[in-house]
C-alpha positions in Angstrom: 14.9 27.5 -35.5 14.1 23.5 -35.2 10.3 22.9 -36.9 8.6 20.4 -35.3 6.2 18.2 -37.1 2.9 17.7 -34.8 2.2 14.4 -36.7 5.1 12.8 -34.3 2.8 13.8 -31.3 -0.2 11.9 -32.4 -0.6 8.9 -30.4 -3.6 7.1 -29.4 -4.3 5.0 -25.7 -7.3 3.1 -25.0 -6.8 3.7 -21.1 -6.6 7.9 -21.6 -6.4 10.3 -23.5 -3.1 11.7 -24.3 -1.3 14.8 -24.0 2.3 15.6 -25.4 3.8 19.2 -25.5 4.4 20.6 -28.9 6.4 23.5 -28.0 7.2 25.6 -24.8 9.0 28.9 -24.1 8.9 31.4 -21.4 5.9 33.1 -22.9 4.1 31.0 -24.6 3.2 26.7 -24.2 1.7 24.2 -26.2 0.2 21.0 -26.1 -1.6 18.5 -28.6 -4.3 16.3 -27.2 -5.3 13.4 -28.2 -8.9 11.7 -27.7 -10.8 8.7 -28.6 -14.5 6.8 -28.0 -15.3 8.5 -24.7 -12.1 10.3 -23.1 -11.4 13.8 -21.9 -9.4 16.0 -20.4 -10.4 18.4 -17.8 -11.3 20.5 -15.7 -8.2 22.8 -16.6 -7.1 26.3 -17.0 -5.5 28.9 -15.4 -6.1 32.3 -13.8 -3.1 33.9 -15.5 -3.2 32.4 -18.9 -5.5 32.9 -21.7 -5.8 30.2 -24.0 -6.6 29.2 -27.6 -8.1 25.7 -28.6 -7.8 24.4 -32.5 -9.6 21.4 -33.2 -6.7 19.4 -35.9 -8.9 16.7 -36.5 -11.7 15.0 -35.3 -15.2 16.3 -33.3 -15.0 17.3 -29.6 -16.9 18.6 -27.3 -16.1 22.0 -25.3 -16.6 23.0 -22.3 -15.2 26.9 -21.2 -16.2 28.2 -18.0 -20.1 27.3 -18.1 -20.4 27.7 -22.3 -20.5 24.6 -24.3 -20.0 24.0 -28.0 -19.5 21.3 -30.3 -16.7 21.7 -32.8 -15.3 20.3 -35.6 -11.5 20.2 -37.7 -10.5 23.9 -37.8 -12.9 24.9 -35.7 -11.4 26.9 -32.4 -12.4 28.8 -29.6 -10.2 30.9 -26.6 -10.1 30.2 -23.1 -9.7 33.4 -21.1 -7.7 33.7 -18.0 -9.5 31.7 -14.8 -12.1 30.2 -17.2 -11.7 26.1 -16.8 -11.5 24.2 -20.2 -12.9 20.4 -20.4 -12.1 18.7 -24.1 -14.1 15.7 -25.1 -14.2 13.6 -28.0 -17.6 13.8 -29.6 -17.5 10.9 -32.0 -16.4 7.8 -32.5 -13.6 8.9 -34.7 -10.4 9.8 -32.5 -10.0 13.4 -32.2 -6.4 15.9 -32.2 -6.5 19.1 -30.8 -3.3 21.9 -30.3 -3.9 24.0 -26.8 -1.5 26.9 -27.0 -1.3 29.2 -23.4 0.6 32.3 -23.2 1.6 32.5 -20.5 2.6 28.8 -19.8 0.6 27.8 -17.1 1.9 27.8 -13.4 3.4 24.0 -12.8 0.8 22.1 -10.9 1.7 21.4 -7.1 
């Protein structure tokens, strides 16, 4: 067992937001994302994975399939299986969130 300390994942751009993976096994991935001013990520998801988003820090907005929510540090919501995900930042504090997918998703083409 190596812990890994998330904190070395948090990185900012002002041309995109950023995404790093945290950890990633046959079973189970995970990325953090990180937002500022007006960036997202997304449309993405999966139709084999289900997926659980956990706001670190920040506000975002969240998109799932055609449900929308604004959410705040600790806050978290799932993504099931063929449902797209679009993550926003919400404010104009920069925003860290943790995606974790189980099963990884397929590699895109």
């Amino acid at each position: 067992m190596k812990p890994k300390d998330v904190r070395d994942l948090v990185f900012f751009s002002d041309d995109e937001a950023r995404h790093e993976t945290l950890l990633e096994t046959e079973k189970l991935w995970s990325q953090i994302l990180c937002l500022q001013k007006n960036q997202s990520l997304g449309p993405m998801g999966d139709p084999d994975s289900d997926a659980l988003c956990l706001v670190l820090a920040g506000t975002v907005a969240v998109q799932v399939g055609k449900a929308r929510a604004r959410m705040s540090q600790w806050h978290s919501v799932t993504v099931p299986a063929g449902e797209d995900l679009t993550v926003k930042n919400a404010s104009e504090e920069p925003s860290v969130v943790l995606l974790v997918t189980a099963p990884p998703p397929e590699p895109a083409s």
